[in-house]
mmCIF file of the C-alpha atoms, coordinates in Angstrom:
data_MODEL
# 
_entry.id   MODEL 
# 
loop_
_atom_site.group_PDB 
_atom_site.id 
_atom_site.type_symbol 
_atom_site.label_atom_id 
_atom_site.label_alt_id 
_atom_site.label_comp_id 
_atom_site.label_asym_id 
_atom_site.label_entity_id 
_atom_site.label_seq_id 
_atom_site.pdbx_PDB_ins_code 
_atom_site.Cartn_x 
_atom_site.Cartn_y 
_atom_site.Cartn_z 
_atom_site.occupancy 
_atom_site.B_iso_or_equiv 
_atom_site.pdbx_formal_charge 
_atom_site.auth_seq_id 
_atom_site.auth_comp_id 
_atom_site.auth_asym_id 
_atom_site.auth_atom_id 
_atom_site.pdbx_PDB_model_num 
ATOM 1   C CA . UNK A 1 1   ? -163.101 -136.672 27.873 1.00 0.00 ? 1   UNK A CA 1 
ATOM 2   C CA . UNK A 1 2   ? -164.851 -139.429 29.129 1.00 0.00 ? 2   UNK A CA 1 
ATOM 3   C CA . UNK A 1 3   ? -162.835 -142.477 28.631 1.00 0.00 ? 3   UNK A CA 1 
ATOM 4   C CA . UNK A 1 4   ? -160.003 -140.376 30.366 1.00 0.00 ? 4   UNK A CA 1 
ATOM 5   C CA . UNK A 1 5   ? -160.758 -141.761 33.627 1.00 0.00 ? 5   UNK A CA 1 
ATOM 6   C CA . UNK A 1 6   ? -160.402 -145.168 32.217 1.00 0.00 ? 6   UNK A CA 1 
ATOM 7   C CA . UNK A 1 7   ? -156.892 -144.224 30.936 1.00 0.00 ? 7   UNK A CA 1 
ATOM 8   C CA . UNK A 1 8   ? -155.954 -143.573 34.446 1.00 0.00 ? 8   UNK A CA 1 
ATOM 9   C CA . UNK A 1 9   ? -153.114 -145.155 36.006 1.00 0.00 ? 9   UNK A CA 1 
ATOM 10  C CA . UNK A 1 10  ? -153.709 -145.860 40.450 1.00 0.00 ? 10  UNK A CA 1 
ATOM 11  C CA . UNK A 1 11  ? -151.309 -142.825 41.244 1.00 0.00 ? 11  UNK A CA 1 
ATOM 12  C CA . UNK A 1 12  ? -153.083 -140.536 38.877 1.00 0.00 ? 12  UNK A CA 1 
ATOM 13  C CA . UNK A 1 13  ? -157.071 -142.041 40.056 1.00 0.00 ? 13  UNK A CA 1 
ATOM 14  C CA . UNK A 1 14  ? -155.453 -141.294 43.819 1.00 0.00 ? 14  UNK A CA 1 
ATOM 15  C CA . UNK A 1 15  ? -154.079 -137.721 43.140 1.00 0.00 ? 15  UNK A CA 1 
ATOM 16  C CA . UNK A 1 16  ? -157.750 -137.038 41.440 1.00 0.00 ? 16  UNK A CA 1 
ATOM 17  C CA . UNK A 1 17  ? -159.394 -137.898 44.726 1.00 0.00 ? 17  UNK A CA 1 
ATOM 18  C CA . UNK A 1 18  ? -157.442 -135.779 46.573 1.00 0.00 ? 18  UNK A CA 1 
ATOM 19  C CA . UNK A 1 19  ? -157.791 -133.110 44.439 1.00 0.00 ? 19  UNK A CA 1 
ATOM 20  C CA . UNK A 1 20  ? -161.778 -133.877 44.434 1.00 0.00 ? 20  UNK A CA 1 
ATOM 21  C CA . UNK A 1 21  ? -161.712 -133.797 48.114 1.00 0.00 ? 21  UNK A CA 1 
ATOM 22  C CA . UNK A 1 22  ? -160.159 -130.627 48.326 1.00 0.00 ? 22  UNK A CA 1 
ATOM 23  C CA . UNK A 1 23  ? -161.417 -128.705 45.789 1.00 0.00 ? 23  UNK A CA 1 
ATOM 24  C CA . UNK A 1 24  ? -165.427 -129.777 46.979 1.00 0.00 ? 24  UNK A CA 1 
ATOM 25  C CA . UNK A 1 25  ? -165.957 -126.577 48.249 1.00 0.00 ? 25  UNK A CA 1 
ATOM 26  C CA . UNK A 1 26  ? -165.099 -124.630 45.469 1.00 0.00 ? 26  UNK A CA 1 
ATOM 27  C CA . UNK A 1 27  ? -167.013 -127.303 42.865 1.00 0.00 ? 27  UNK A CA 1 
ATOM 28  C CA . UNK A 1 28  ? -169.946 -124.995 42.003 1.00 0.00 ? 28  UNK A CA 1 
ATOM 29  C CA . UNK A 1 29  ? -167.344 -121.782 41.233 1.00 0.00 ? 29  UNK A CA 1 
ATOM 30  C CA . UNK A 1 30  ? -165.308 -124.571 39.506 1.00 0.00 ? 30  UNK A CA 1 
ATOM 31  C CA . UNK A 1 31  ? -167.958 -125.866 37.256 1.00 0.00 ? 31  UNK A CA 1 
ATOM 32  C CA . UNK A 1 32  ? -168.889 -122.320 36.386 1.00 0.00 ? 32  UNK A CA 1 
ATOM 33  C CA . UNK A 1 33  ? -165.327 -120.931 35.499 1.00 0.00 ? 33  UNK A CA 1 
ATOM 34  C CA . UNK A 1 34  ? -165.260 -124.356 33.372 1.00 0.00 ? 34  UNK A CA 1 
ATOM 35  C CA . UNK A 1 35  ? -168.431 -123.202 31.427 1.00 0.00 ? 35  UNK A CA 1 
ATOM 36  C CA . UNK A 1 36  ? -167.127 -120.003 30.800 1.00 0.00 ? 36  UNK A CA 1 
ATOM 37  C CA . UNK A 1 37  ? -163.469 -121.004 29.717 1.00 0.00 ? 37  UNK A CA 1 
ATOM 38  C CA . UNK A 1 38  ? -165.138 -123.279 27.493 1.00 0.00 ? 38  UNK A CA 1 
ATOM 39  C CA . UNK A 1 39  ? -167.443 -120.974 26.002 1.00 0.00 ? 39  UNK A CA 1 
ATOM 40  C CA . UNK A 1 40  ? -171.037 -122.247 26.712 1.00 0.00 ? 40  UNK A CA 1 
ATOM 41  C CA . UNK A 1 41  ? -172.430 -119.278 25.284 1.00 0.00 ? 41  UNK A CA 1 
ATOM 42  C CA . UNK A 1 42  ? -171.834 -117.470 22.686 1.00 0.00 ? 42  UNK A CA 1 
ATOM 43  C CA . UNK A 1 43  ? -170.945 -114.143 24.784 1.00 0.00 ? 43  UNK A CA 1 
ATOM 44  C CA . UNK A 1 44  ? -168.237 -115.459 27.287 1.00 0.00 ? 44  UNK A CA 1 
ATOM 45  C CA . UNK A 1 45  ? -165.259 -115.046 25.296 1.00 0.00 ? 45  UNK A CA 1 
ATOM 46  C CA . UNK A 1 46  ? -166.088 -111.054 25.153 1.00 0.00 ? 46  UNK A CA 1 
ATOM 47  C CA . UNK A 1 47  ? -166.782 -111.265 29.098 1.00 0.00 ? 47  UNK A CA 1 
ATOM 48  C CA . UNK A 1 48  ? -163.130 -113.074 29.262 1.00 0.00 ? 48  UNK A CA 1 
ATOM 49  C CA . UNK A 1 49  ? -161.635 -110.557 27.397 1.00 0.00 ? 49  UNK A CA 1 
ATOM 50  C CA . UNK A 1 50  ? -163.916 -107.888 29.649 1.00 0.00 ? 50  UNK A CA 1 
ATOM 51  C CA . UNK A 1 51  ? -162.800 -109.074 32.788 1.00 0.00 ? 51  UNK A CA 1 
ATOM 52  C CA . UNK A 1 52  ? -159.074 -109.214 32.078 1.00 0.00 ? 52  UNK A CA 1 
ATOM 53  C CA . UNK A 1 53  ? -159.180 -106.193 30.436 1.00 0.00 ? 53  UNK A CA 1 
ATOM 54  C CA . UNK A 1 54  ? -160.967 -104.438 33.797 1.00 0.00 ? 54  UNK A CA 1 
ATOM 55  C CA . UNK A 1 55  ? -158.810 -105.761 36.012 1.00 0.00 ? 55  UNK A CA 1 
ATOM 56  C CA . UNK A 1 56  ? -155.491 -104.694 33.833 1.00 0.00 ? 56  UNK A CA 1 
ATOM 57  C CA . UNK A 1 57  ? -157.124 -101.118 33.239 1.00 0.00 ? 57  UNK A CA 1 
ATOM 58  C CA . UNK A 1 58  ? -157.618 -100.946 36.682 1.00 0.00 ? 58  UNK A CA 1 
ATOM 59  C CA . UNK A 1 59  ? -153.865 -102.006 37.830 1.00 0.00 ? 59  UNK A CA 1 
ATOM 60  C CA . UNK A 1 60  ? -153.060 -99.449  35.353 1.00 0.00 ? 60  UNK A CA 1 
ATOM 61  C CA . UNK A 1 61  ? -155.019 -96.807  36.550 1.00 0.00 ? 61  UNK A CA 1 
ATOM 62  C CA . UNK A 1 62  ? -153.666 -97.612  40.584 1.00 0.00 ? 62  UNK A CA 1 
ATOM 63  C CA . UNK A 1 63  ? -150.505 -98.644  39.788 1.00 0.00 ? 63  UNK A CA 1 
ATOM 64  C CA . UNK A 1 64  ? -149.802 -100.487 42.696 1.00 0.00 ? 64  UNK A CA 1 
ATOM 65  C CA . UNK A 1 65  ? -146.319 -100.994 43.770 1.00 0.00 ? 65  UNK A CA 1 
ATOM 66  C CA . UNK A 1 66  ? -144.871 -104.250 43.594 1.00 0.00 ? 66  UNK A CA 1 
ATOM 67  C CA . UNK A 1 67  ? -145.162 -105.406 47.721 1.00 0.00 ? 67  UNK A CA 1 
ATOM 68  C CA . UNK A 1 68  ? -148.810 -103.749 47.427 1.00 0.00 ? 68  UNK A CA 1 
ATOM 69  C CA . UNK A 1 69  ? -149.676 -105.711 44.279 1.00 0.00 ? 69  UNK A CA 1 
ATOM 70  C CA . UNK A 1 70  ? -148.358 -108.941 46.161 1.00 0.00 ? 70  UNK A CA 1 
ATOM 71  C CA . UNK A 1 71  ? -150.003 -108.297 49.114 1.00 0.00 ? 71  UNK A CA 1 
ATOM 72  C CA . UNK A 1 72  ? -153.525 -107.550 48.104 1.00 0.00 ? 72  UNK A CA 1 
ATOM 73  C CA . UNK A 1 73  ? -153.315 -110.556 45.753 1.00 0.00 ? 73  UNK A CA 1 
ATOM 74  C CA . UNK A 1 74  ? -152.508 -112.765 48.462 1.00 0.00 ? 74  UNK A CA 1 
ATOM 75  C CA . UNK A 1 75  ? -155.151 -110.786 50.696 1.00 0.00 ? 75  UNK A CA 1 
ATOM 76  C CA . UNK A 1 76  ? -157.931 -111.572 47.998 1.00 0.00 ? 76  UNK A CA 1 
ATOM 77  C CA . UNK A 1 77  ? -156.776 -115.310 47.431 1.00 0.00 ? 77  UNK A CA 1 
ATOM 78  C CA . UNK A 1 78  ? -156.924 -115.514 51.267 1.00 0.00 ? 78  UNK A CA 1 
ATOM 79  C CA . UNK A 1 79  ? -160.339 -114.097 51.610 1.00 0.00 ? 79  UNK A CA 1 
ATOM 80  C CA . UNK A 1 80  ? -161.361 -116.406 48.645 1.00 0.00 ? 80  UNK A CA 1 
ATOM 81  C CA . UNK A 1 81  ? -160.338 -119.447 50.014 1.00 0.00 ? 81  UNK A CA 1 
ATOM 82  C CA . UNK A 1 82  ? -161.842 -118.795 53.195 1.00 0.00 ? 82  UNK A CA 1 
ATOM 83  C CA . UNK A 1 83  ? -165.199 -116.682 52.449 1.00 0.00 ? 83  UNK A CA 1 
ATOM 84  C CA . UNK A 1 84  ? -166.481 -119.144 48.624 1.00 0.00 ? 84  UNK A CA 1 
ATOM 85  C CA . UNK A 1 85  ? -166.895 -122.500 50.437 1.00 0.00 ? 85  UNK A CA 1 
ATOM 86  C CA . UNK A 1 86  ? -168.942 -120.917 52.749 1.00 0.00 ? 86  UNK A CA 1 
ATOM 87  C CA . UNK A 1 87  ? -171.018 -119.061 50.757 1.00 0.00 ? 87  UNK A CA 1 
ATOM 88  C CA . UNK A 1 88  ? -171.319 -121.713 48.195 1.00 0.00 ? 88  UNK A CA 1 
ATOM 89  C CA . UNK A 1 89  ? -172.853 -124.151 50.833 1.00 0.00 ? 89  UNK A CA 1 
ATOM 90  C CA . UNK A 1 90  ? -175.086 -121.768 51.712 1.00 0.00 ? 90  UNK A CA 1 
ATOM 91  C CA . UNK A 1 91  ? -176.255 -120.479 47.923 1.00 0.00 ? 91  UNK A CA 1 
ATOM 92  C CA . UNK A 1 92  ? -176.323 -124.399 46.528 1.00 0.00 ? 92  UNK A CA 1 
ATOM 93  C CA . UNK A 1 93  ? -175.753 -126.651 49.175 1.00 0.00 ? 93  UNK A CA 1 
ATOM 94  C CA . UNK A 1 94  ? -174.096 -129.913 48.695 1.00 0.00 ? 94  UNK A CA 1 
ATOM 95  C CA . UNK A 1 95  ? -177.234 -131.959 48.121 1.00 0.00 ? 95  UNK A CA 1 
ATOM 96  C CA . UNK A 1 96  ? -177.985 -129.750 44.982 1.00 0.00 ? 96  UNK A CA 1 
ATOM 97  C CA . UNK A 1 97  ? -175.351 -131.409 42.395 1.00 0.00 ? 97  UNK A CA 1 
ATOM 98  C CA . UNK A 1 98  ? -176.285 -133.253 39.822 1.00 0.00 ? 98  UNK A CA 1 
ATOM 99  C CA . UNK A 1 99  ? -174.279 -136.775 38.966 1.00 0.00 ? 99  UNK A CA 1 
ATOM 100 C CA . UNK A 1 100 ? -173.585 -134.551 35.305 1.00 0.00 ? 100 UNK A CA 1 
ATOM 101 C CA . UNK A 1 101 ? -172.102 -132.274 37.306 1.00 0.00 ? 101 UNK A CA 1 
ATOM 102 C CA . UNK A 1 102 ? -170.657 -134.261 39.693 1.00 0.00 ? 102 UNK A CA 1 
ATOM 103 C CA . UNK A 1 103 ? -168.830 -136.318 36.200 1.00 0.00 ? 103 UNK A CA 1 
ATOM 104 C CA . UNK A 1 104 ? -168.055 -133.056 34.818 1.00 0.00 ? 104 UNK A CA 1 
ATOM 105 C CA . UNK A 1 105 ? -166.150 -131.831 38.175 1.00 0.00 ? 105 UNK A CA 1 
ATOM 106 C CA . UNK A 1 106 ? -164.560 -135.229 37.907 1.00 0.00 ? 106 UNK A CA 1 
ATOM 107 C CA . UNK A 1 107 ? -163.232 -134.650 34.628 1.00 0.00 ? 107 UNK A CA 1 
ATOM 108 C CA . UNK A 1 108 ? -161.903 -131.614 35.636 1.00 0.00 ? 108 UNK A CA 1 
ATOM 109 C CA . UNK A 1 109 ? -160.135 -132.574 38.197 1.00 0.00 ? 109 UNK A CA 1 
ATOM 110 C CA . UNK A 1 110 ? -158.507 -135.306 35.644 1.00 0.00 ? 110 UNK A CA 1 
ATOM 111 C CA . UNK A 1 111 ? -157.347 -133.025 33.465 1.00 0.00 ? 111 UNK A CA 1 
ATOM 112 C CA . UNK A 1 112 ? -155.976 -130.820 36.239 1.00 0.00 ? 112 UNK A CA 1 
ATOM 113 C CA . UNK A 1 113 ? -153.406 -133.448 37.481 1.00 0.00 ? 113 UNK A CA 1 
ATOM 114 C CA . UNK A 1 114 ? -152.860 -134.634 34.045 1.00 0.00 ? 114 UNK A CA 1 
ATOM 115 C CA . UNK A 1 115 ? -152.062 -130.954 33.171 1.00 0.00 ? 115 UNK A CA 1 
ATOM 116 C CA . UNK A 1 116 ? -149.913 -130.870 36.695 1.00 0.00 ? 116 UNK A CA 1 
ATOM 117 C CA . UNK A 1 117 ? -148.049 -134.500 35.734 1.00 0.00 ? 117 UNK A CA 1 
ATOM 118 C CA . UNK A 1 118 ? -147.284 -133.324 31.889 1.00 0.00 ? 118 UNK A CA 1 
ATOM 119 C CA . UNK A 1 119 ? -145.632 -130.041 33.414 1.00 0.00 ? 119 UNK A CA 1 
ATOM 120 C CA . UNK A 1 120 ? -143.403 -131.664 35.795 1.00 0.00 ? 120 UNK A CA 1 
ATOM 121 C CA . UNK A 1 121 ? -142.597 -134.250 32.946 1.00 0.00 ? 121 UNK A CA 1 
ATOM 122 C CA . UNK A 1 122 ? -141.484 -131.469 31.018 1.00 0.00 ? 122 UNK A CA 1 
ATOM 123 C CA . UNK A 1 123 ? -139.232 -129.780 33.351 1.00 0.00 ? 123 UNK A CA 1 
ATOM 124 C CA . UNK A 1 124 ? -137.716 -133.298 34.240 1.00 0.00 ? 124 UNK A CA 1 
ATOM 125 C CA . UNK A 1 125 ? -137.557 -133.412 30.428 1.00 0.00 ? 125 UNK A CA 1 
ATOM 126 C CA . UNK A 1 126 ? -135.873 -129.894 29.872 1.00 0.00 ? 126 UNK A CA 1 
ATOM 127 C CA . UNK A 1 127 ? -133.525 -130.681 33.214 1.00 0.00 ? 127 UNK A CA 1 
ATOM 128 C CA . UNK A 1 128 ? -132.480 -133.947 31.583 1.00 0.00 ? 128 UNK A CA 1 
ATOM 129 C CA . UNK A 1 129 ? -131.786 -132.296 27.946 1.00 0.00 ? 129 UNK A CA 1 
ATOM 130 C CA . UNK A 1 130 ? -129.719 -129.953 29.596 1.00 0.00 ? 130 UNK A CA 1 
ATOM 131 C CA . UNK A 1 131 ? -127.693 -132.818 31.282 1.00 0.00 ? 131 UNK A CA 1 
ATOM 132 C CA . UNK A 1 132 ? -127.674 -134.591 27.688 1.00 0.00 ? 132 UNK A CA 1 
ATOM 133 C CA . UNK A 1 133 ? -127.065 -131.663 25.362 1.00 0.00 ? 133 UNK A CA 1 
ATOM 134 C CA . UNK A 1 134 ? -125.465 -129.103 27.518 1.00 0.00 ? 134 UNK A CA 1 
ATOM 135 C CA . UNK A 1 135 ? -124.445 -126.896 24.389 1.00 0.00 ? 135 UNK A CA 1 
ATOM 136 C CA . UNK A 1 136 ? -128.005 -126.941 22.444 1.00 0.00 ? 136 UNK A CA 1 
ATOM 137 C CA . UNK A 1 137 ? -129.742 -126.383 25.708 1.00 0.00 ? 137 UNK A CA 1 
ATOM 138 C CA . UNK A 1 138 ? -127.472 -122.968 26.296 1.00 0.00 ? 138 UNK A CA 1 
ATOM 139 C CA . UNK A 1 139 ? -128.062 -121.931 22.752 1.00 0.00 ? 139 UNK A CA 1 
ATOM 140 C CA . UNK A 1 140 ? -131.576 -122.786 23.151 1.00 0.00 ? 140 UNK A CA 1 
ATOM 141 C CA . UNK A 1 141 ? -131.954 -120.905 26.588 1.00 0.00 ? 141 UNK A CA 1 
ATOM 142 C CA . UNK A 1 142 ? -130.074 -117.679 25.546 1.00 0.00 ? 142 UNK A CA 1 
ATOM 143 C CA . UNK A 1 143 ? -131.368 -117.409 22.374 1.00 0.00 ? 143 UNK A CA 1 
ATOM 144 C CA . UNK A 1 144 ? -135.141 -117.566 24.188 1.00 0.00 ? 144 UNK A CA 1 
ATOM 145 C CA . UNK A 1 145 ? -134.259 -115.444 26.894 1.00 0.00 ? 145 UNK A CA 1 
ATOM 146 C CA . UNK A 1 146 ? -132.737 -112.444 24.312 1.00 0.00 ? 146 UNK A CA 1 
ATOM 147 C CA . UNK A 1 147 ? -135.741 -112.655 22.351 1.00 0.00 ? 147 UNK A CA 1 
ATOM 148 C CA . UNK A 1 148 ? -138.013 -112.459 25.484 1.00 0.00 ? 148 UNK A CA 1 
ATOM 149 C CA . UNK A 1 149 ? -136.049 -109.366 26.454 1.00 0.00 ? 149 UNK A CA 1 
ATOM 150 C CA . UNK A 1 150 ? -136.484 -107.607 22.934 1.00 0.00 ? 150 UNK A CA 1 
ATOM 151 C CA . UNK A 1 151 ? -140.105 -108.237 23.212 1.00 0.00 ? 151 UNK A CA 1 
ATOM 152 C CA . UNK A 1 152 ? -140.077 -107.118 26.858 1.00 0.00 ? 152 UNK A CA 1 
ATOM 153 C CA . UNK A 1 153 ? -138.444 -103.767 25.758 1.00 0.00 ? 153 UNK A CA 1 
ATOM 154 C CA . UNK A 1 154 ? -140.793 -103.491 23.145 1.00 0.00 ? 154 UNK A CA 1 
ATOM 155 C CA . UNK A 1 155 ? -144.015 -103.868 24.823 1.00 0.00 ? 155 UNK A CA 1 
ATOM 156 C CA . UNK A 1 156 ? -145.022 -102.184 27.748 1.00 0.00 ? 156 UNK A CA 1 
ATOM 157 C CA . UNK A 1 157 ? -145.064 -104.815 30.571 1.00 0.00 ? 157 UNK A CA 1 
ATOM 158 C CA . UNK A 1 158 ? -148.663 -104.843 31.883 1.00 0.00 ? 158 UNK A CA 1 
ATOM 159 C CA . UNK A 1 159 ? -149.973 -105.002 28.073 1.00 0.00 ? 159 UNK A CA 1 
ATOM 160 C CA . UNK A 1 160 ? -147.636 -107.965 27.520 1.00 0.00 ? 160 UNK A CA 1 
ATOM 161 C CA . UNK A 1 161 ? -148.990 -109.354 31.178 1.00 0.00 ? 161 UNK A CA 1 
ATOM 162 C CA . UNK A 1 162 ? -152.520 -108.646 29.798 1.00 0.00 ? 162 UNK A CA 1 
ATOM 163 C CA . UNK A 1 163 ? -152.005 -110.324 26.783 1.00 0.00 ? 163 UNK A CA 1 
ATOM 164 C CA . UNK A 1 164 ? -151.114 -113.102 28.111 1.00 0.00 ? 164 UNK A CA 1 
ATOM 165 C CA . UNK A 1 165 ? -153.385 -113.862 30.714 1.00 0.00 ? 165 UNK A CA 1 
ATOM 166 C CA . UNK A 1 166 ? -156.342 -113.457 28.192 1.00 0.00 ? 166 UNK A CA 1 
ATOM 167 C CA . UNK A 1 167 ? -154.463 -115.785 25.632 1.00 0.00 ? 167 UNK A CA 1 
ATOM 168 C CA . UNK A 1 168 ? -154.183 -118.547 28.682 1.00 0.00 ? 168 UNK A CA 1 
ATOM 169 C CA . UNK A 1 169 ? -158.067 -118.118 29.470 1.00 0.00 ? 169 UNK A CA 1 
ATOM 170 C CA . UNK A 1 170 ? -159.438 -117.848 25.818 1.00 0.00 ? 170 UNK A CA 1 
ATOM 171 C CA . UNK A 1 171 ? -156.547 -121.183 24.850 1.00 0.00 ? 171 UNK A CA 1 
ATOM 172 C CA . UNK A 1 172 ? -159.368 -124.000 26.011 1.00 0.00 ? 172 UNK A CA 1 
ATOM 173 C CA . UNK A 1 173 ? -162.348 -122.734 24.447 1.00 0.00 ? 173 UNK A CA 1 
ATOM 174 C CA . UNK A 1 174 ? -160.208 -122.003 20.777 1.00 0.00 ? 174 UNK A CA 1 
ATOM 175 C CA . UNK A 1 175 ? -158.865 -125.215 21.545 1.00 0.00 ? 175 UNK A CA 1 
ATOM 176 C CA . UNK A 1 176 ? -162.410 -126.750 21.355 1.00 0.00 ? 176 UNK A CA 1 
ATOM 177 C CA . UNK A 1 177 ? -163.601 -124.692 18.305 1.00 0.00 ? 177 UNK A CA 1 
ATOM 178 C CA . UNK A 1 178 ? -160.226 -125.844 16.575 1.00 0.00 ? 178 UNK A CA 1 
ATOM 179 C CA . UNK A 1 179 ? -161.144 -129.089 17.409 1.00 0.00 ? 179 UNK A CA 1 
ATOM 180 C CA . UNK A 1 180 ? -164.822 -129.660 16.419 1.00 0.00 ? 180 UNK A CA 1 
ATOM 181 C CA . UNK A 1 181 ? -163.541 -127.765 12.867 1.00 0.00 ? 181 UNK A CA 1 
ATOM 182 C CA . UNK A 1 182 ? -160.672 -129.984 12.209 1.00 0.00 ? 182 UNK A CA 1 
ATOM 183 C CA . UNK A 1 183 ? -163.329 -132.824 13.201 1.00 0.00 ? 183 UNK A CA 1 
ATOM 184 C CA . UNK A 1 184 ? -165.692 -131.305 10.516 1.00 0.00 ? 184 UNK A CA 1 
ATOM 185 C CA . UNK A 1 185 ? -162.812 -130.970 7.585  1.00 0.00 ? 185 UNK A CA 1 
ATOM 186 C CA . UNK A 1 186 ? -161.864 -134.731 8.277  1.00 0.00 ? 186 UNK A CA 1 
ATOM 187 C CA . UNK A 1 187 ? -165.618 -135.714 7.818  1.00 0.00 ? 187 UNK A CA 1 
ATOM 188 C CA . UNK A 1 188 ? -166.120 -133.737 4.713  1.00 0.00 ? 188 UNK A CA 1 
ATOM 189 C CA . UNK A 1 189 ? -162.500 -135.509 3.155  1.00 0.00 ? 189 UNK A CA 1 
ATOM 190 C CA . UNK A 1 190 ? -163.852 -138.883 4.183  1.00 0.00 ? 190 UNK A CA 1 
ATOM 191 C CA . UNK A 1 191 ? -167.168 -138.133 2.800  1.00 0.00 ? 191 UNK A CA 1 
ATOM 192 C CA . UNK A 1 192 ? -164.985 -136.977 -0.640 1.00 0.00 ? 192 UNK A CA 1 
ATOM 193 C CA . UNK A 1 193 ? -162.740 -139.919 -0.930 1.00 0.00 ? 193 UNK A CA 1 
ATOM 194 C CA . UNK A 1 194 ? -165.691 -142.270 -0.446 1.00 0.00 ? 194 UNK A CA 1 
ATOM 195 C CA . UNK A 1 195 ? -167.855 -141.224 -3.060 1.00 0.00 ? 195 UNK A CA 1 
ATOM 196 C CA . UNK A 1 196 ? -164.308 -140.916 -5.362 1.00 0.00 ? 196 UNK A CA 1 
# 
């Protein structure tokens, strides 16, 4: 992920600033979410799957109505925002980072706008198909949306939810494993066709 940065265009090195800038208080949490997501030790996939599982059980168990559930998520994001700069200055201070870290909170911080950029190219994408193929983008969006609702019916909706939600935060550490194997299976069929 290094020679990202270099792949950069000046809109995308700009929007990474910004993002750097106001994201620095929440670098350390940052860079220890990424560990986790990524799977630095052997044991965070089962805490992932922990975690999610918790919090679901417990939304089960309280069953919240909807305005309470919205409201106490917003209350905890507010409290978040406002109480883990704070008390991340104060447990590591901002003299305390490494340049590796420093790098690695970069890189994040590429891929998040790259991430951000690729999903409003796709909606302009899907928004454009529709105006281009107005027929295969109704088929397309009805025949989603009924099979969504059969699986909705079928599933109870805080399983699917849960489901989900551990899926999105397991996706970049499988997508690492998936890559360093497919990296090993090419080696091993160069290896083969050289010695053929």
């Amino acid at each position: 992920m290094a020679g990202t940065s270099d792949r950069s265009t000046p809109l995308q090195a700009q929007e990474t600033a910004q993002l750097e800038e106001h994201l620095q208080g929440w670098r350390e949490v940052i860079l220890a979410v990424d560990q986790v997501l990524r799977w630095q030790k052997p044991w965070f996939p089962l805490a992932v799957i922990g975690f999610t599982t918790a919090v679901f059980l417990s939304l089960y168990y309280l069953d919240p109505s909807v305005l309470t559930g919205v409201s106490s998520c917003v209350v905890i994001l507010s409290l978040a925002d406002y109480l883990v700069p704070i008390i991340a200055s104060k447990i590591f201070g901002s003299s305390k980072c490494k340049a590796t870290e420093q790098q690695r909170f970069h890189e994040i911080c590429i891929s998040l706008v790259k991430t951000y950029n690729r999903l409003l190219a796709f909606c302009r994408g899907f928004f454009s198909f529709k105006d281009r193929r107005p027929k295969t983008y109704f088929i397309l969006v009805i025949g989603t949306l009924l099979v969504m609702a059969w699986v909705g019916q079928q599933v109870h909706n805080l399983l699917l939810t849960h489901l989900i939600v551990t899926f999105f935060l397991l996706l970049p550490g499988v997508m690492i494993c998936v890559s360093k194997y497919t990296g090993m299976v090419r080696r091993l069929f160069r290896r083969g066709k050289k010695k053929d």
